[in-house]
N, C-alpha and C positions, 0 to 999 in steps of 0.2 A: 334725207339724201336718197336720190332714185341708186335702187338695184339693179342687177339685171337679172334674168332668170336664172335657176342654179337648179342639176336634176337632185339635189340632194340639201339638204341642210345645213346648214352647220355642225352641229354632233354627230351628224354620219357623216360629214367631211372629214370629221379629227376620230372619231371616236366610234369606226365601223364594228356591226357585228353580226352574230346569226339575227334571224325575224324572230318572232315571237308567234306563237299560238293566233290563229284568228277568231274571234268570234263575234259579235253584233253590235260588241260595245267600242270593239278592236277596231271594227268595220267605218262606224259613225267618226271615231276620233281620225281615222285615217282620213276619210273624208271632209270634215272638219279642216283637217291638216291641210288636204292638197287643195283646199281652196284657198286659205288663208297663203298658202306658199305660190300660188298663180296672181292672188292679188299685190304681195309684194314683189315679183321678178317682174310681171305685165304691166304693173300700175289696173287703175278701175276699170270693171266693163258691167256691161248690163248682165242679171239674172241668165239672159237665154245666151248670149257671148260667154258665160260663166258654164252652163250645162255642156255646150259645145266642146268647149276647150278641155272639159276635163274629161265627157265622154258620159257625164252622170243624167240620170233621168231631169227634166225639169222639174216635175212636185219634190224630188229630194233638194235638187239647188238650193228652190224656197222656201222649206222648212230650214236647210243647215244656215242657211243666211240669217234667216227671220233668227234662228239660235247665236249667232255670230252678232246680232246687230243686241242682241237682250244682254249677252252679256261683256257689250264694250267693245268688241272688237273689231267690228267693223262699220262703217255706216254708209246713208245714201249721200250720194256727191248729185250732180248736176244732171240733165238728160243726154241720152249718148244719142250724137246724131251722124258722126263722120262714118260713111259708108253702111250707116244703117238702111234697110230697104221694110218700109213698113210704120208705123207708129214706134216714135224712139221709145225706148227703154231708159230706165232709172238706172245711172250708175252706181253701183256698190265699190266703195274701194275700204282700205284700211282705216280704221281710226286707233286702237291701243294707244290715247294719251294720258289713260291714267295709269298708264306702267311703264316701265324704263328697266331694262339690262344694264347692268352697271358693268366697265373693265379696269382693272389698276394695275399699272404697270410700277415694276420697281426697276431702276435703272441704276446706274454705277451714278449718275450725276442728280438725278430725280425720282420723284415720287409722284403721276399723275393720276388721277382717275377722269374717267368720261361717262356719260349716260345716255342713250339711245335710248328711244320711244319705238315702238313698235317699227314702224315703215321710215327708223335709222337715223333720226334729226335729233340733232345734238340737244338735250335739254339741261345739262348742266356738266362744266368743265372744270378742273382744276390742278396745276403743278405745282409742286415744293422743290426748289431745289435741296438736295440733300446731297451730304458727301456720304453714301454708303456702306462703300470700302472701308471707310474709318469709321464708322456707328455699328456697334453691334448689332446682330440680327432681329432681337428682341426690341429692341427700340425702335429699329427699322419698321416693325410688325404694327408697334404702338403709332408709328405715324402712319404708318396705311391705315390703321384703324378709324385714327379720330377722320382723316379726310374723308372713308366712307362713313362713317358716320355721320359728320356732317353733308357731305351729297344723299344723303337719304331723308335727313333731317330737311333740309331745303324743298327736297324734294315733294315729301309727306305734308308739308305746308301748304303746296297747292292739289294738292290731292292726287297726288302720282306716288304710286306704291314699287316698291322696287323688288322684282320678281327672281332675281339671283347677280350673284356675283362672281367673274372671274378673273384671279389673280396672274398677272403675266411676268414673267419671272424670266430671267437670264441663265444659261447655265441647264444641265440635265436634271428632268421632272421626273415624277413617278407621280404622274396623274392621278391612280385609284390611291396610292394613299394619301397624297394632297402634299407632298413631301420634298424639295429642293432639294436635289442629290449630292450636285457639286456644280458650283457655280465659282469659277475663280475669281474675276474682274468683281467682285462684291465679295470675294472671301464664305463664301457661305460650303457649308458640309451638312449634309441631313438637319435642315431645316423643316419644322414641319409648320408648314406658313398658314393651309387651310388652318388645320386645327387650332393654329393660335390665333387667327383670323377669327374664328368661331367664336371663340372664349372671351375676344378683346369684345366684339361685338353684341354677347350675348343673346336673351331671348330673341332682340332685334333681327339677329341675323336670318337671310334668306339663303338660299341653297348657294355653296361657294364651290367653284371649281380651281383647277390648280392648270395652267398648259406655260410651255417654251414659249417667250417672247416671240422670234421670227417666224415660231410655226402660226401664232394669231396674228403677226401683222402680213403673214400669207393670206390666211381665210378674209381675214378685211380688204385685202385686193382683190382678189379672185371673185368674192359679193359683189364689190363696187365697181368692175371695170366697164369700161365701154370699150371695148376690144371684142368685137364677137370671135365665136368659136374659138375662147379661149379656154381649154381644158389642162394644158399644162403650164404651170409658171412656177416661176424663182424669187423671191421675194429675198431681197440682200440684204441686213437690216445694216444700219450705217450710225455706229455706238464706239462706245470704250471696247467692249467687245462687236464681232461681227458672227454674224451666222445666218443660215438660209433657212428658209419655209419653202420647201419642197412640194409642189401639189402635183401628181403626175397622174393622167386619165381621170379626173375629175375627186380626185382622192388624194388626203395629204400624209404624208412618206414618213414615216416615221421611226423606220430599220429595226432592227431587229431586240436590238436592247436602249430603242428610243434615241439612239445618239446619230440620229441621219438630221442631217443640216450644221452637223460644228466645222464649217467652214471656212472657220478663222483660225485652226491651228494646222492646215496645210502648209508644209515647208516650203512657203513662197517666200517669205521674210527674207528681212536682213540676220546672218547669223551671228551675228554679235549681239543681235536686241533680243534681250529676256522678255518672254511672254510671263505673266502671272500662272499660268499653267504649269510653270516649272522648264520647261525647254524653251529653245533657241528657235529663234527664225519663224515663227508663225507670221502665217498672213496679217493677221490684223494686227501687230506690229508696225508695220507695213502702210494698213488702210485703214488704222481705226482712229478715232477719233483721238487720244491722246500723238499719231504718229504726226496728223496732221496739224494740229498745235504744236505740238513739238520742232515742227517745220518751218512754222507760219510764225510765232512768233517768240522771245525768250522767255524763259522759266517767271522773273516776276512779272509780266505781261498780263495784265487783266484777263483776257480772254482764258488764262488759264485760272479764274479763280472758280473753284467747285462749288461757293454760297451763289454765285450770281447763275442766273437762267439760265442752261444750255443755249437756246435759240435765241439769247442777249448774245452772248458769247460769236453767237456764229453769223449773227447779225453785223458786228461790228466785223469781222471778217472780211464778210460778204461787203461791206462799205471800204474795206480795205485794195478788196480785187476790183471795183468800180473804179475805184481811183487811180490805178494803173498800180495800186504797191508793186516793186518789184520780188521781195520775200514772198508776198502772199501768193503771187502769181507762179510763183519757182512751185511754192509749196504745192499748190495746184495740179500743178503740172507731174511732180514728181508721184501723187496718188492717185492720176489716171493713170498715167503707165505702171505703176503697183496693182492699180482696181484689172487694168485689162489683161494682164495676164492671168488672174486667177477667175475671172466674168470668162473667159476665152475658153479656158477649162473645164468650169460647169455646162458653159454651153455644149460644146462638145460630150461631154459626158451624158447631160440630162437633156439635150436638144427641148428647150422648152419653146415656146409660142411668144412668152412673155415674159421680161426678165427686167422686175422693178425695183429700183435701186432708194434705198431707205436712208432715215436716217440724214446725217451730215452728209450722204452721198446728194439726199435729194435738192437741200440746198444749193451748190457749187454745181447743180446739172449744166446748167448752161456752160461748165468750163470743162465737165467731162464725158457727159454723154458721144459728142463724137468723135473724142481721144480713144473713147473706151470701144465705142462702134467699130470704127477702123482698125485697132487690134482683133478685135472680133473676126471682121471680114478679112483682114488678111490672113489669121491664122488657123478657123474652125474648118476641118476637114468637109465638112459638107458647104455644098452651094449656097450662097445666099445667106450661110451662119444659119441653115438648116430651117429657115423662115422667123427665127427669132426676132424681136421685134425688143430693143432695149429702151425705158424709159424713166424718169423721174418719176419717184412717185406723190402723190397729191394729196396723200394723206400725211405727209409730212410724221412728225413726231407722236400722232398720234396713234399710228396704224395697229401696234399692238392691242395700246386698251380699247380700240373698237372693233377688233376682232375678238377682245374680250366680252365686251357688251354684246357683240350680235351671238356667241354662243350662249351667253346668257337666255339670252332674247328666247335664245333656239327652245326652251322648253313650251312656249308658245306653239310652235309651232309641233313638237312633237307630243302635246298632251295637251288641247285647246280647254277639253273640258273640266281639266283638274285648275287651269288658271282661271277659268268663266268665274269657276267657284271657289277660288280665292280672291278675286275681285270682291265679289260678294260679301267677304268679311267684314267687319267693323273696323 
């Protein structure tokens, strides 16, 4: 999948901090870096298009290339001739296909994982439906295990080595200690998911990280948009629970004690409907996806069953509102004007650029986008809804676990020569 260009990574997206010491080796791997990170935001260009854009001498380019090309990560493409003046040059662009970032998302309704190749092209996918709320944590653990297990196993068959793993989880994280704080809509309290991720996995395991679902299916849109100069965005996610991914100035938002984006327990609700949170009236009550079944159709109603697909589920829906249903359409209708008052509100508050609606939102776009728009513009204090720009998003159900996989990814780019040589391994 094409990216666009990003001044920053992925783990300095999420996971900023002071620089580090410089010195020679600091120096090479940086540079290293910012070629590898020019060739995935630009796509391929020639050796001297490469020297230019970065600012670096040419004899450096082609030694760091010639080192990029030895160990895997990049290679020569085609000859560059558009707006070239002189004898074209050989393009260099990404190759890393014999690695893959792995992301697994655990959801209240599934279990998926995804795997990205270097330059983000899907090389192996997989969902479980799972009821999680009712499986304990530990078994929960046991089935994200054996699915990465086997996406790695698959993987390893054709000779693509899986360079890390991140777990994307619902509910408040403690990142450094790999740890599920409290997550209600799954019932979960201090789970420690890395470490038993680790254990399930054993020696196999590659480096695992732990982040908030909505805050990875932020960094996966923010990587992949075509929206230029897009620096600030709002990433909705559209579940049993709801929450935001907050990116503000090229950096994602994470407050103070990690609880920026619970965006689904604003007293927008109805106050009669019990959140699993324990109080009355939250939003995703409201707009989450049990509000909208709940709406759309009765309690023994298929669409409500937890073993079948989510996106079976919203499928048959989605063929319900085609058909002119009149329930399905009611339903519809009632969770734009629920989605647009509290979309109305963020905007106002966080005035983003971009404001991607996840999830079962992205689904039923076409029934809400400009229910939700129109509240938008009539009600946000600034002109224009402050230049925000509301849209479906295109990665669908996926968005989490591939902002899972491209942090993974990210160690590539922040340490090329520690993965050169682990390529290397047997």
């Amino acid at each position: 999948m094409a990216t666009r260009a990003v001044e920053t990574y992925p783990r300095d997206l999420a996971m900023a901090g002071p620089p580090g010491a410089k010195d020679r080796s600091s120096t090479r791997r940086a540079n290293l870096s910012l070629i590898l990170n020019l060739l995935h935001g630009e796509g391929g260009r020639s050796r001297a298009r490469i020297a230019a854009d970065t600012g670096l001498p040419k004899a450096t380019v082609t030694n760091l290339i010639a080192e990029l090309m030895e160990g895997g990560l990049v290679r020569e493409g085609g000859a560059e001739r558009e707006g070239a003046v002189g004898r074209p040059g050989q393009v260099v662009e990404l190759d890393g296909r014999s690695l893959c970032g792995v992301g697994v998302e655990v959801n209240v309704d599934y279990v998926s994982v995804i795997a990205l190749d270097l330059p983000g092209d899907v090389v192996a996918q997989r969902r479980l439906a799972v009821d999680v709320a009712a499986t304990p944590a530990e078994a929960v653990l046991d089935t994200v295990a054996r699915l990465v297990a086997e996406t790695m196993d698959e993987l390893a068959r054709t000779g693509v080595r899986t360079i890390g793993v991140t777990l994307a989880a619902p509910g408040v994280i403690d990142p450094v200690r790999g740890v599920v704080t409290y997550a209600s809509n799954v019932g979960w309290r201090e789970v420690s998911a890395v470490d038993g991720l680790r254990r399930r996995l054993g020696r196999a395991a590659p480096e695992i990280h732990l982040e908030n679902d909505a805050k990875l299916g932020a960094i996966a849109e923010f990587v992949t948009t075509d929206t230029p100069g897009v620096r600030d965005l709002v990433y909705l996610t559209g579940a049993t629970g709801v929450g935001a991914g907050i990116i503000a100035s090229g950096k994602l938002l994470r407050g103070n004690a990690g609880f920026a984006g619970e965006v689904g327990h604003l007293p927008l609700g109805d106050p009669e409907q019990q959140c699993p949170c324990g109080r009355r009236g939250c939003w995703e009550t409201a707009v989450g996806l049990a509000a909208l079944l709940r709406l759309a159709a009765d309690r023994d109603d298929p669409v409500h069953d937890p073993s079948v697909d989510v996106e079976q589920r919203l499928a048959e829906l989605s063929r319900r509102a085609e058909a002119g249903d009149a329930r399905t359409l009611a339903a519809l209708d009632t969770l734009a004007r629920a989605l647009g008052a509290g979309v109305a509100l963020l905007v106002d508050v966080l005035n983003p650029r971009l404001l991607v609606l996840g999830g079962h939102f992205a689904v039923f776009g076409e029934y809400l986008v400009a229910a939700i728009g129109d509240r938008v513009r009539d009600t946000v204090i600034a002109p224009d809804a402050g230049g925000c720009e509301l849209v479906p998003s295109v990665l669908g159900f996926t968005a989490p676990a591939r902002g899972g996989a491209y942090l993974a990814l990210d160690a590539v780019y922040q340490d090329p020569i520690a993965i050169m040589q682990v390529l290397q391994l047997p």
